[in-house]
Jmol script that loads the backbone (N, CA, C; Angstrom):
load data "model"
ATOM      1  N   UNK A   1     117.732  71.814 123.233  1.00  0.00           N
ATOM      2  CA  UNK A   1     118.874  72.089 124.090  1.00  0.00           C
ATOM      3  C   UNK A   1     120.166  71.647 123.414  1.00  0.00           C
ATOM      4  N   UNK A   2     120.238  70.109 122.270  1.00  0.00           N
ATOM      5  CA  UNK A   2     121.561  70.234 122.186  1.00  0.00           C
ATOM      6  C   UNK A   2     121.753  70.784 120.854  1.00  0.00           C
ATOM      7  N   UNK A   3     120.978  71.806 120.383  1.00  0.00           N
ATOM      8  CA  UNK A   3     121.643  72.933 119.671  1.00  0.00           C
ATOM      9  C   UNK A   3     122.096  73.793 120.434  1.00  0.00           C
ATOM     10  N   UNK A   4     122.322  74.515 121.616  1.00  0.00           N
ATOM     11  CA  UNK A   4     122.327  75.373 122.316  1.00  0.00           C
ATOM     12  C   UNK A   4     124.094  74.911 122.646  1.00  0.00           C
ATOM     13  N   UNK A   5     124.108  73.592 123.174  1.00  0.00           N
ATOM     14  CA  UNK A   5     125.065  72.991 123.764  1.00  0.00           C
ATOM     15  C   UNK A   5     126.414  73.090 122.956  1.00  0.00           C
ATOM     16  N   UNK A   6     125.783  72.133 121.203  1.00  0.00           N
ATOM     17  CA  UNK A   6     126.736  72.466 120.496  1.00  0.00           C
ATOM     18  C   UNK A   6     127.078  73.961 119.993  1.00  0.00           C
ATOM     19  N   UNK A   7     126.296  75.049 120.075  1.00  0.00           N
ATOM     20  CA  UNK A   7     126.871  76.017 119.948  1.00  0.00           C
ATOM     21  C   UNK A   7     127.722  76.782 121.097  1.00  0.00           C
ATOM     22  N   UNK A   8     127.888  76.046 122.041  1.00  0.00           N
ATOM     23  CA  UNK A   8     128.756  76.691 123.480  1.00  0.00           C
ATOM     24  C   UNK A   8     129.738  76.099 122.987  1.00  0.00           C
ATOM     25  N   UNK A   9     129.715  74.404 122.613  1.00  0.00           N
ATOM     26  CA  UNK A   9     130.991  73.730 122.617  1.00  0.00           C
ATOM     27  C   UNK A   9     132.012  74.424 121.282  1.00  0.00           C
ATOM     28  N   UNK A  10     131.339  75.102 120.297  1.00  0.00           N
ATOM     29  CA  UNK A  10     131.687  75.918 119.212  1.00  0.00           C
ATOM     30  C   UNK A  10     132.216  76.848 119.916  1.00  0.00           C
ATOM     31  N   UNK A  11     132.355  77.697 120.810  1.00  0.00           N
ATOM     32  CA  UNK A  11     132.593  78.400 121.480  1.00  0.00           C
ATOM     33  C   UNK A  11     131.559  79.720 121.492  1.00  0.00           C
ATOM     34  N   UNK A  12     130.610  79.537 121.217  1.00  0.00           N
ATOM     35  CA  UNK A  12     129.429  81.033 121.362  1.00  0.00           C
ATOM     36  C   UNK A  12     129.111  80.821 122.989  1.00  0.00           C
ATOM     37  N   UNK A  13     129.830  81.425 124.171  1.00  0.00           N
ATOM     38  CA  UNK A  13     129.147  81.789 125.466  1.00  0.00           C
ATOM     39  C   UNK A  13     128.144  81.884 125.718  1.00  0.00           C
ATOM     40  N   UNK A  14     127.326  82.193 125.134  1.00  0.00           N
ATOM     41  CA  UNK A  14     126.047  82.678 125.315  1.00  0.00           C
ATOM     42  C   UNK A  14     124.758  82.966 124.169  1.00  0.00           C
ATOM     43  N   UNK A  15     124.921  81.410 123.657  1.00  0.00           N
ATOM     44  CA  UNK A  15     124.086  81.110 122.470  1.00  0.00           C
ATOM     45  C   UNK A  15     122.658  82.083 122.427  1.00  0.00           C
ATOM     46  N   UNK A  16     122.206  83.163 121.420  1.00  0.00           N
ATOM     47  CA  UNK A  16     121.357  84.183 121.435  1.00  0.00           C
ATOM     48  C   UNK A  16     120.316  83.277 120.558  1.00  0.00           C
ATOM     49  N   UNK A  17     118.781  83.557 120.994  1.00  0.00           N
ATOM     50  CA  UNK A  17     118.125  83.025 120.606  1.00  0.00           C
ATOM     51  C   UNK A  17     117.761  83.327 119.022  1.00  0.00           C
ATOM     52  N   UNK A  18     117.220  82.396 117.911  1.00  0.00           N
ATOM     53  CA  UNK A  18     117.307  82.996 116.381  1.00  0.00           C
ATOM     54  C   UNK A  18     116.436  83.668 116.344  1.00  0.00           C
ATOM     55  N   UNK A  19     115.274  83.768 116.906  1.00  0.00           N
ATOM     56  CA  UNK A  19     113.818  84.378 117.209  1.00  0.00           C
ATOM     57  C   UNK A  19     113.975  85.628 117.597  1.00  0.00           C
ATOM     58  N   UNK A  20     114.557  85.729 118.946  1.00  0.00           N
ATOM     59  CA  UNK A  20     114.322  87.463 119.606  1.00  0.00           C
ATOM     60  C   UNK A  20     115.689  88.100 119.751  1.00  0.00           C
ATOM     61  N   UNK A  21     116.701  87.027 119.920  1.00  0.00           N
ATOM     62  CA  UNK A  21     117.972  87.735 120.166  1.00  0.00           C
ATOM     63  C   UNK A  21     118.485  87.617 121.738  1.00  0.00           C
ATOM     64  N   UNK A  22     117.305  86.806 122.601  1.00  0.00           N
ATOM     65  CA  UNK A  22     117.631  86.978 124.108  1.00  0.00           C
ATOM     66  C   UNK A  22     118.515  85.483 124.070  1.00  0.00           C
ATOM     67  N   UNK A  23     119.229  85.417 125.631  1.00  0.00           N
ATOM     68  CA  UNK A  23     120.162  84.164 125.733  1.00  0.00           C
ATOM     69  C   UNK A  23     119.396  83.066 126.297  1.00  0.00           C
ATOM     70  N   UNK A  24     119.492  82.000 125.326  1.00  0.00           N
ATOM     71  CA  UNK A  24     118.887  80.866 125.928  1.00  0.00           C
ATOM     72  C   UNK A  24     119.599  80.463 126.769  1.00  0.00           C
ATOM     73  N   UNK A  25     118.820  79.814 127.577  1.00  0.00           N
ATOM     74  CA  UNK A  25     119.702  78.835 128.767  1.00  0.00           C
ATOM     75  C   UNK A  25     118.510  78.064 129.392  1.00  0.00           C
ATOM     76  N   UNK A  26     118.940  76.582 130.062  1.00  0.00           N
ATOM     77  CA  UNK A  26     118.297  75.196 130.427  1.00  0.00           C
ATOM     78  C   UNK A  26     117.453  75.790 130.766  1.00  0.00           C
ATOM     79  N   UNK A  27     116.393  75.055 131.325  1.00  0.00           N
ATOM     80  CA  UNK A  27     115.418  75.261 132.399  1.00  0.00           C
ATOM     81  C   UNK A  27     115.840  75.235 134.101  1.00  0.00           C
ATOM     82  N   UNK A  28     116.629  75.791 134.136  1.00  0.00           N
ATOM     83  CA  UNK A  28     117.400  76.309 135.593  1.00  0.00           C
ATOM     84  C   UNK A  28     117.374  77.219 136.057  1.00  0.00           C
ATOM     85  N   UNK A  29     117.219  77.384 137.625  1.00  0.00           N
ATOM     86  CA  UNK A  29     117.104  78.471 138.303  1.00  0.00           C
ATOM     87  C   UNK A  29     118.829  78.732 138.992  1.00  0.00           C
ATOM     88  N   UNK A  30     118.914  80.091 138.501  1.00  0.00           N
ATOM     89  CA  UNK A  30     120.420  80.429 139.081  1.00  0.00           C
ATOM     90  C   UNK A  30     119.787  81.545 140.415  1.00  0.00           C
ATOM     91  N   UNK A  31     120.806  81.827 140.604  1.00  0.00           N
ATOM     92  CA  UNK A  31     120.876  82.616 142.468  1.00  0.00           C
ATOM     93  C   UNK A  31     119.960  83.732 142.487  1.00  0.00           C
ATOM     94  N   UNK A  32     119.244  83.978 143.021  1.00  0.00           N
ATOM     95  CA  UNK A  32     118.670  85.594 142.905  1.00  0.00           C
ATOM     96  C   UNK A  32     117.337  85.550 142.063  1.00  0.00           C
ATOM     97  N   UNK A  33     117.006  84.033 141.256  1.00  0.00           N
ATOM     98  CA  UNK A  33     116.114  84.241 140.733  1.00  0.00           C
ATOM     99  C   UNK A  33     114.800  83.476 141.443  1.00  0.00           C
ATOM    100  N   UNK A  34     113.360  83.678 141.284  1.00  0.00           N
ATOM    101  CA  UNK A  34     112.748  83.295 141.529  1.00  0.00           C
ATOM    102  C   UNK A  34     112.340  81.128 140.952  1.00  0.00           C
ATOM    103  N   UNK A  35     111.460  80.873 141.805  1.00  0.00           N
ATOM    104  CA  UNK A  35     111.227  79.459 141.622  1.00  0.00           C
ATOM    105  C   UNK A  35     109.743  80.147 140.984  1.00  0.00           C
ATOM    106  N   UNK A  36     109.124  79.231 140.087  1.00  0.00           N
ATOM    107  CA  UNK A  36     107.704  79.504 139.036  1.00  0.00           C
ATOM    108  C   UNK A  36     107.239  78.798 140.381  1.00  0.00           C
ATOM    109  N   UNK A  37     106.463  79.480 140.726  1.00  0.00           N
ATOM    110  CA  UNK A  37     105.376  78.546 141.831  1.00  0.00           C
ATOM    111  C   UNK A  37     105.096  77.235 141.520  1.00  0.00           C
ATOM    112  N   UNK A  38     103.933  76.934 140.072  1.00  0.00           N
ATOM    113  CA  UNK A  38     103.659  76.263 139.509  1.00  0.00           C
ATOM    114  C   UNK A  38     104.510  74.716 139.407  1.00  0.00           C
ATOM    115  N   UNK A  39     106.157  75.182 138.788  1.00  0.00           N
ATOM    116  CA  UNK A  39     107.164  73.824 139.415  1.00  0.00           C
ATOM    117  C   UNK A  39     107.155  73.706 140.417  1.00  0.00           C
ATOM    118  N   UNK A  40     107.415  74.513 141.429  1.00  0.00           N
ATOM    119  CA  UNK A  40     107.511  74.261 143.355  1.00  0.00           C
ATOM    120  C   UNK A  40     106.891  73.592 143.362  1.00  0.00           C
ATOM    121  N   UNK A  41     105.237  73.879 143.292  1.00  0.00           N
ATOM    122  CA  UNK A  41     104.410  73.213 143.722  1.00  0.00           C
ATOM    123  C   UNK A  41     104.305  71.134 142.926  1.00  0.00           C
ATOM    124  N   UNK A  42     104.908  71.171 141.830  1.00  0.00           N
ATOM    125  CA  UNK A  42     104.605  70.262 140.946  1.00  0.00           C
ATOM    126  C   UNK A  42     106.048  69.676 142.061  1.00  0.00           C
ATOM    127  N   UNK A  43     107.305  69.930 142.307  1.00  0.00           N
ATOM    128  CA  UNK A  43     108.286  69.817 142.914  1.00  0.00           C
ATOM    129  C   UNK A  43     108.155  69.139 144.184  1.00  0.00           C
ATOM    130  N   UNK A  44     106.881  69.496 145.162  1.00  0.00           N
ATOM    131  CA  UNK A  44     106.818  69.486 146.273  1.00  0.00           C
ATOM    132  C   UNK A  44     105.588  68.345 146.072  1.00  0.00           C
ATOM    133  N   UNK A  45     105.079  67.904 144.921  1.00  0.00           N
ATOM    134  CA  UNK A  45     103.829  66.650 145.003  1.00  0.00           C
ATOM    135  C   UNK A  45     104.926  65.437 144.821  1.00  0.00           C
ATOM    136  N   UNK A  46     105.841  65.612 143.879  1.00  0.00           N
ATOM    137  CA  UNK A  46     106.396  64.846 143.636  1.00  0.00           C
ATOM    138  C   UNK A  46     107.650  63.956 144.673  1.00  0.00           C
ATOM    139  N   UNK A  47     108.409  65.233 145.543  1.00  0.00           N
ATOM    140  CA  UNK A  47     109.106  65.120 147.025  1.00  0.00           C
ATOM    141  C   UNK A  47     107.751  64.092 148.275  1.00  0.00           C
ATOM    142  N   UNK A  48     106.257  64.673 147.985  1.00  0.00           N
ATOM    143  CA  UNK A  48     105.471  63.806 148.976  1.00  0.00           C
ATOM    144  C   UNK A  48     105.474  62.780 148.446  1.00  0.00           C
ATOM    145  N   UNK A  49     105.340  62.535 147.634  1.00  0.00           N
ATOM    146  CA  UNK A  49     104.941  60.943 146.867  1.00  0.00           C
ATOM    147  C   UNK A  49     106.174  59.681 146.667  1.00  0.00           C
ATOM    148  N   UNK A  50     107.464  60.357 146.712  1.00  0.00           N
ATOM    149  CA  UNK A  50     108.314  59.622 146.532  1.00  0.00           C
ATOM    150  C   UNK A  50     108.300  58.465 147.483  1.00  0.00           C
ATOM    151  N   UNK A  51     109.097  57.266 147.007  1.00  0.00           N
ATOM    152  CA  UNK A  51     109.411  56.484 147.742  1.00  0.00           C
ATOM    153  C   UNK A  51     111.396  56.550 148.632  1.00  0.00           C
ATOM    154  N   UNK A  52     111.978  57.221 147.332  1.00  0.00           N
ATOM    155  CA  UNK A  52     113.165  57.471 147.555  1.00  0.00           C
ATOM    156  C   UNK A  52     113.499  58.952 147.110  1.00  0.00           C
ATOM    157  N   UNK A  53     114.280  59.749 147.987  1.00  0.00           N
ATOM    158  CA  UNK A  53     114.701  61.124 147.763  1.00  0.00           C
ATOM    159  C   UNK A  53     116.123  61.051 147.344  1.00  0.00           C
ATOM    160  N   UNK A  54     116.547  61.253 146.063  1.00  0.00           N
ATOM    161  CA  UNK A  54     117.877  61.953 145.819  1.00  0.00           C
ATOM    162  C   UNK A  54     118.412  62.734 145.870  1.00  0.00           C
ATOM    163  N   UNK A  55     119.301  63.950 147.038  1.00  0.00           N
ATOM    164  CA  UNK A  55     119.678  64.871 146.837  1.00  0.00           C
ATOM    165  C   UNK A  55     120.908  65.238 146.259  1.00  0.00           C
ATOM    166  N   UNK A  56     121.458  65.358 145.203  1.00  0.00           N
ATOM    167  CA  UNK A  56     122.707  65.161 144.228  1.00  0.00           C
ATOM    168  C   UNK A  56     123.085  66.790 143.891  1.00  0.00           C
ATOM    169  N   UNK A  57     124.232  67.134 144.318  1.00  0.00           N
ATOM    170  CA  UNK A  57     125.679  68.108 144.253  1.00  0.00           C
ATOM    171  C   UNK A  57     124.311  69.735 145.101  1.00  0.00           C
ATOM    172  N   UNK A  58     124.050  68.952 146.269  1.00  0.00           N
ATOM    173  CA  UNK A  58     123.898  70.960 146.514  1.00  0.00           C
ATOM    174  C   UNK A  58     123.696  70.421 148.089  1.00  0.00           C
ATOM    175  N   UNK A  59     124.319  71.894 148.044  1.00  0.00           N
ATOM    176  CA  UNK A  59     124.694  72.299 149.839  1.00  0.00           C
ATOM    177  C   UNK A  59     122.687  71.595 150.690  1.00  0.00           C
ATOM    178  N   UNK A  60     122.008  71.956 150.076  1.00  0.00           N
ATOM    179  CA  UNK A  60     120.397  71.416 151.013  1.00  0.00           C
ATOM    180  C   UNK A  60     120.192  72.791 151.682  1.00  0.00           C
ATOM    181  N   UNK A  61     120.966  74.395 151.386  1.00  0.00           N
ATOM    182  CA  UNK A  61     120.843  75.005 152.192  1.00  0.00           C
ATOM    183  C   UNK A  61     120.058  76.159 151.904  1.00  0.00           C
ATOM    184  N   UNK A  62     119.857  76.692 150.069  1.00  0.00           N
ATOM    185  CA  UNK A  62     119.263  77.072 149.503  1.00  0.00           C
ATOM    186  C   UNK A  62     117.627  77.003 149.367  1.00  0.00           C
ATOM    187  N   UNK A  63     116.809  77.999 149.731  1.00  0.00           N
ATOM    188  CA  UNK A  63     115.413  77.916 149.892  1.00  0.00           C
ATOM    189  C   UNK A  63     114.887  78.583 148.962  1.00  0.00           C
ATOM    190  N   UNK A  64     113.496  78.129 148.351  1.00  0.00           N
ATOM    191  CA  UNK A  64     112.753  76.909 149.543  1.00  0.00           C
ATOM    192  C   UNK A  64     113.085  75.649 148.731  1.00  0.00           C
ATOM    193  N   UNK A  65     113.761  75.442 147.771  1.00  0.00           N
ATOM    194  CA  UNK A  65     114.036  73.690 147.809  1.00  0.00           C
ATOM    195  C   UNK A  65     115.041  72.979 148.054  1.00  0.00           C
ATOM    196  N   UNK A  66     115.096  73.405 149.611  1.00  0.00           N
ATOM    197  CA  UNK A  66     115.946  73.158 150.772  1.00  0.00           C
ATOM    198  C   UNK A  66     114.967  72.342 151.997  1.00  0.00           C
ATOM    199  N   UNK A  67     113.483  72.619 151.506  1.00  0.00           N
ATOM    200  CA  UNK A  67     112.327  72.302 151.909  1.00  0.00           C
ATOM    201  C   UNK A  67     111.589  71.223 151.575  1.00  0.00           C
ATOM    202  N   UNK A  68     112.495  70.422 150.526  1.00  0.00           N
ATOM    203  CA  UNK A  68     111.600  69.591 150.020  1.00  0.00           C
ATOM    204  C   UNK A  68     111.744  68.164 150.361  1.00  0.00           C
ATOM    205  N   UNK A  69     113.511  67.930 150.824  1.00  0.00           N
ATOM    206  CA  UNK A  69     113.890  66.718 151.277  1.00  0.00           C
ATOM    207  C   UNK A  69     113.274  66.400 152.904  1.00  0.00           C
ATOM    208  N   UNK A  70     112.843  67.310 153.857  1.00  0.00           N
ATOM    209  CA  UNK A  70     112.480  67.152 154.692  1.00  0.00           C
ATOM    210  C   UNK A  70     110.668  66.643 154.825  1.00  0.00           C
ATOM    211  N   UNK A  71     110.272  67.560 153.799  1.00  0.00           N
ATOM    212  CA  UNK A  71     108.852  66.601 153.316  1.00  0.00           C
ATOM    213  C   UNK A  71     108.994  65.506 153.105  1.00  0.00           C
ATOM    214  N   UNK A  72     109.623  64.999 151.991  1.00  0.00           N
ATOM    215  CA  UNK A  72     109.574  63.792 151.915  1.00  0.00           C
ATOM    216  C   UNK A  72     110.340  62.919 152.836  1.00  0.00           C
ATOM    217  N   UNK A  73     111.088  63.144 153.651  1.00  0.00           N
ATOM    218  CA  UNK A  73     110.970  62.187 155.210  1.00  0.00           C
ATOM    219  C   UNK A  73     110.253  62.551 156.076  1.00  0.00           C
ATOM    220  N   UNK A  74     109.695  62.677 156.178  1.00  0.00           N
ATOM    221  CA  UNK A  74     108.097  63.036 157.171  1.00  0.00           C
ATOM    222  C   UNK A  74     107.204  62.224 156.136  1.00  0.00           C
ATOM    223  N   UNK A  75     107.269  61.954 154.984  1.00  0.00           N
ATOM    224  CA  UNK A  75     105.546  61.369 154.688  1.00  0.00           C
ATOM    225  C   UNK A  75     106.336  59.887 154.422  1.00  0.00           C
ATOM    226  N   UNK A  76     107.471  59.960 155.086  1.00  0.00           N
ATOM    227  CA  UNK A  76     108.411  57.744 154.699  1.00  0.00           C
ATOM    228  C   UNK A  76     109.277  57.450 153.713  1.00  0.00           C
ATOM    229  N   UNK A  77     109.489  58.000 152.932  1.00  0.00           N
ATOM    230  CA  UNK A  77     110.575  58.253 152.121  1.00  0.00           C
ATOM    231  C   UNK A  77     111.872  58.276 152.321  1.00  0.00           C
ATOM    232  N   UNK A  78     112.755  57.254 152.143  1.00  0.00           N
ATOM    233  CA  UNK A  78     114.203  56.926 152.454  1.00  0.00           C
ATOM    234  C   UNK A  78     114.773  58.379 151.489  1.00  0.00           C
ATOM    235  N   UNK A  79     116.011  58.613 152.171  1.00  0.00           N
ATOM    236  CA  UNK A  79     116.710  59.520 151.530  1.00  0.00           C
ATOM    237  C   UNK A  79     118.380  59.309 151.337  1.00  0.00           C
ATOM    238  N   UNK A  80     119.016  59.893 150.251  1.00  0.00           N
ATOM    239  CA  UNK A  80     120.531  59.850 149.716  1.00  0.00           C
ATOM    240  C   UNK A  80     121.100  61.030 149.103  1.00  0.00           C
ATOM    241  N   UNK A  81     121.734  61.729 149.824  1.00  0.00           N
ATOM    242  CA  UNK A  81     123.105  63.029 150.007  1.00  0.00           C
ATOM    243  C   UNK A  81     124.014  62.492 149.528  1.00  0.00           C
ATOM    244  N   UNK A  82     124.202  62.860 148.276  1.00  0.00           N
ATOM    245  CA  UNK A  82     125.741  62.849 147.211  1.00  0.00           C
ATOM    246  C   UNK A  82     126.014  64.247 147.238  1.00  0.00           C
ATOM    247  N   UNK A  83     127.054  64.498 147.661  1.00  0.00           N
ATOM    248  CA  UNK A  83     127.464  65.687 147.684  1.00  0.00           C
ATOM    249  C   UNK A  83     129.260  66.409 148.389  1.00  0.00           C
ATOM    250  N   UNK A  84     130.221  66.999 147.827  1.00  0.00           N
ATOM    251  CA  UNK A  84     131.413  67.258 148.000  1.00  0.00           C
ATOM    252  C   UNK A  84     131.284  67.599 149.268  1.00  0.00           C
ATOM    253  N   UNK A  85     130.520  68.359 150.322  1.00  0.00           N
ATOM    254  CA  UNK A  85     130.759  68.772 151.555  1.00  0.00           C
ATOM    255  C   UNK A  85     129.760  68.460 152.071  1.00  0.00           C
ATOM    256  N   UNK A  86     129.626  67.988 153.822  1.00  0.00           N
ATOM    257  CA  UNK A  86     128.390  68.356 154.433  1.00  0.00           C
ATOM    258  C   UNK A  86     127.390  68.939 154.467  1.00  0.00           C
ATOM    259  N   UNK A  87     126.079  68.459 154.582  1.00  0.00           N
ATOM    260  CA  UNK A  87     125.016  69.157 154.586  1.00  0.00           C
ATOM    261  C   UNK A  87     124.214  69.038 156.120  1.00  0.00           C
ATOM    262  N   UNK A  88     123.479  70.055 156.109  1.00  0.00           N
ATOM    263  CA  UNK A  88     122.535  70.468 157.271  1.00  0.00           C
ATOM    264  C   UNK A  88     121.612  68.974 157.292  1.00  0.00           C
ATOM    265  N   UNK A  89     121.428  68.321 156.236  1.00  0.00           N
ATOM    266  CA  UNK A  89     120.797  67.231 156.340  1.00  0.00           C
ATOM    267  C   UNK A  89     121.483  65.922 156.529  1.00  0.00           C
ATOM    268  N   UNK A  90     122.990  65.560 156.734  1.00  0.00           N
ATOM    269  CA  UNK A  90     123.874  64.498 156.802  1.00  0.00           C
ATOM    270  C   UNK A  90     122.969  64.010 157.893  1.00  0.00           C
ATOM    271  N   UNK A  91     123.352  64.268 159.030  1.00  0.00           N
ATOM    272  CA  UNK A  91     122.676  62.994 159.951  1.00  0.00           C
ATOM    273  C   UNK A  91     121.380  62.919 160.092  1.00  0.00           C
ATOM    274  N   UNK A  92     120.551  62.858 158.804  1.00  0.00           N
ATOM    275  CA  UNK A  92     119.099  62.485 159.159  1.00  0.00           C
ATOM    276  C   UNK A  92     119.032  61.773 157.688  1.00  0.00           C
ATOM    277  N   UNK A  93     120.205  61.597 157.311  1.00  0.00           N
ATOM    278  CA  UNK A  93     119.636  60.739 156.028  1.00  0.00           C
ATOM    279  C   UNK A  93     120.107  59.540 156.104  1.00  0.00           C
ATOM    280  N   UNK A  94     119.398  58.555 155.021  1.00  0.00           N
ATOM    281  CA  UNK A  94     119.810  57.643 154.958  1.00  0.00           C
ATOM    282  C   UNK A  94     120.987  56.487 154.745  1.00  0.00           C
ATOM    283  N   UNK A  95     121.581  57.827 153.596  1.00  0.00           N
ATOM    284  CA  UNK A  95     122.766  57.715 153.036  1.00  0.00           C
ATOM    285  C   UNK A  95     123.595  58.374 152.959  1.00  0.00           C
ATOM    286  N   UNK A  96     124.899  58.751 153.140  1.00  0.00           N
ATOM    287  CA  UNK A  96     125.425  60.309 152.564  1.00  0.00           C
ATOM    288  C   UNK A  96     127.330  59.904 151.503  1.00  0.00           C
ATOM    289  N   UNK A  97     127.141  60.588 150.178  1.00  0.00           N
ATOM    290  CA  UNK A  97     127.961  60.012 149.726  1.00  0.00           C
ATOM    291  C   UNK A  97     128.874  60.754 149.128  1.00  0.00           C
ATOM    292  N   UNK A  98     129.702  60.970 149.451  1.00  0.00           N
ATOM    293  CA  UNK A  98     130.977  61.879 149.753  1.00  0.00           C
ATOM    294  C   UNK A  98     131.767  61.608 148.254  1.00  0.00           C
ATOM    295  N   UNK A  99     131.224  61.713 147.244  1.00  0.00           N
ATOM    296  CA  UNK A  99     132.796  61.310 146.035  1.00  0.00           C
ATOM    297  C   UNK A  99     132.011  62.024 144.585  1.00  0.00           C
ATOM    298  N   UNK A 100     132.778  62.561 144.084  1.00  0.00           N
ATOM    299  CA  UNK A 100     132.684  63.301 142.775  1.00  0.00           C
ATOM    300  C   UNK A 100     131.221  62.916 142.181  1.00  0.00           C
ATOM    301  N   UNK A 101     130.124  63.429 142.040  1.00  0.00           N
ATOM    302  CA  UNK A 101     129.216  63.059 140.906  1.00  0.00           C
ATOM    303  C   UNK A 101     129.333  62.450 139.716  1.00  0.00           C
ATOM    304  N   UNK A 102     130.358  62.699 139.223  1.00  0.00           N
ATOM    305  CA  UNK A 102     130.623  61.854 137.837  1.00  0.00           C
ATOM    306  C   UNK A 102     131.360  61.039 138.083  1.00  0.00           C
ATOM    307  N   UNK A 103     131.398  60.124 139.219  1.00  0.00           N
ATOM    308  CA  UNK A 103     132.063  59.096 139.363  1.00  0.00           C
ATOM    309  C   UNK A 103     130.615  58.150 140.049  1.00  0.00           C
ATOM    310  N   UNK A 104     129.489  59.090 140.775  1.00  0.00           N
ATOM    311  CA  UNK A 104     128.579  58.173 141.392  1.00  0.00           C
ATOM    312  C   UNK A 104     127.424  58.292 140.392  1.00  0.00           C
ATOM    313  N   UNK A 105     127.177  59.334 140.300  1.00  0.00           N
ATOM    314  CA  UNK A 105     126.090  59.214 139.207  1.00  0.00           C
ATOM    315  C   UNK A 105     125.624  58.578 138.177  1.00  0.00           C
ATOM    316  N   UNK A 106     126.872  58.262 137.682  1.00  0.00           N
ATOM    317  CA  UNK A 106     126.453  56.549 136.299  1.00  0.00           C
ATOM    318  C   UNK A 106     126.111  55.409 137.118  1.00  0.00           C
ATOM    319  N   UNK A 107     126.841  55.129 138.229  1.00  0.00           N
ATOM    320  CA  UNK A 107     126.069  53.956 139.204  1.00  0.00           C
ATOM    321  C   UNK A 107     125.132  54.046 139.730  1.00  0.00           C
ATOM    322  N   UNK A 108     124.735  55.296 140.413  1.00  0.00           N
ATOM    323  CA  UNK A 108     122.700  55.424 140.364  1.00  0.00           C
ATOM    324  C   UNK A 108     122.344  55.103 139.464  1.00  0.00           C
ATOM    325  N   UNK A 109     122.482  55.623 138.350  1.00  0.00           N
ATOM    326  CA  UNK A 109     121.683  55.451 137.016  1.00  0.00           C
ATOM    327  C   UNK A 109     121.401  53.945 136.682  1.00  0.00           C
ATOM    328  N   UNK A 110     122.625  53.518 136.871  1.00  0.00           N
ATOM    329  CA  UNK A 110     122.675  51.884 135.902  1.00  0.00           C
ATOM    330  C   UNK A 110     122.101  50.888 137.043  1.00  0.00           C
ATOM    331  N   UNK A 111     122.048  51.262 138.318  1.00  0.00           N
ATOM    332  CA  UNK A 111     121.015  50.586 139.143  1.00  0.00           C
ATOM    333  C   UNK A 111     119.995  51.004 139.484  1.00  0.00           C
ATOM    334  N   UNK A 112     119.534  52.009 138.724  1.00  0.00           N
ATOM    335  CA  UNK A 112     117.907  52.348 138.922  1.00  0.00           C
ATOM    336  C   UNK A 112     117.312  51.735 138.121  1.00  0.00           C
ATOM    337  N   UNK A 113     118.171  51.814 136.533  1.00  0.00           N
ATOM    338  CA  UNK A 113     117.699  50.889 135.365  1.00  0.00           C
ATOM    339  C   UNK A 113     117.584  49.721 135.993  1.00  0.00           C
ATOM    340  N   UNK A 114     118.302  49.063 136.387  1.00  0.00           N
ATOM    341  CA  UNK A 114     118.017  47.839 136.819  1.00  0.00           C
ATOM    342  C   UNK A 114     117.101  47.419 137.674  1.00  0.00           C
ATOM    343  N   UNK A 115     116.815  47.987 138.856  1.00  0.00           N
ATOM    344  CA  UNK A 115     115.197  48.260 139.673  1.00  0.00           C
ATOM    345  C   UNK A 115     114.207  48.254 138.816  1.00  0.00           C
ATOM    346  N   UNK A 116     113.994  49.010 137.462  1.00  0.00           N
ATOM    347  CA  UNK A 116     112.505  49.479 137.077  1.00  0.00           C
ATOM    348  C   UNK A 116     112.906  48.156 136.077  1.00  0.00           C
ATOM    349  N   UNK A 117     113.373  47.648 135.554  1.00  0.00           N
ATOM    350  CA  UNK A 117     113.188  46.667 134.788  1.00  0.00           C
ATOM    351  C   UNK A 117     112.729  45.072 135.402  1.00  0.00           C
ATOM    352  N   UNK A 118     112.807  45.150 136.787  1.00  0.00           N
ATOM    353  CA  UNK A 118     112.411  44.152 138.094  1.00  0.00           C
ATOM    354  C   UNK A 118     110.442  43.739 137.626  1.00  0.00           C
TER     355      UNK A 118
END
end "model"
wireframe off; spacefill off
backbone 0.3
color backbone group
């Protein structure tokens, strides 16, 4: 990936693969496209099992993994909404945190590190 990256930051839009010629891009699902079952499903073991749910920069309104934060509060799983606007899920979570991602997101990070090193 960060060949891909540095060739965007080079300015190539749409870095073409050296192999076939098609456009690479992350492992992300954009609008209109399908979810691989296979992740869902790997998606949706991982949402039951949690102890804590992060939902970070999306509306919660998009399906089906719009479906997954509600599993995991049903099987006990505390939950946390970072996100610029309201979501369908604000008052059932635990947390909800209203301020730019790249201003909260290094502080999840640097206190999660700090949890798993406990």
């Amino acid at each position: 990936m960060q060949e891909q990256l540095d060739r965007v930051r080079a300015g190539d839009p749409d870095p073409a693969c050296r192999e076939c010629g098609g456009i690479q891009k992350s492992a992300t699902v954009a609008f209109g496209e399908g979810i691989d079952p296979q992740v869902f499903r790997k998606a949706g073991e991982a949402a039951a099992d949690c102890d804590l749910f992060l939902a970070i920069g999306t509306s919660l309104t998009v399906q089906p993994a719009a479906l997954l934060l509600p599993v995991a509060q049903r099987l006990g799983a505390r939950s946390v909404i970072v996100n610029a606007y309201p979501t369908p899920f604000d008052d059932r979570a635990d947390a909800v945190i209203r301020r730019p991602i790249g201003e909260v997101l290094p502080d999840i990070v640097a206190r999660a590190g700090c949890l798993s090193q406990r």
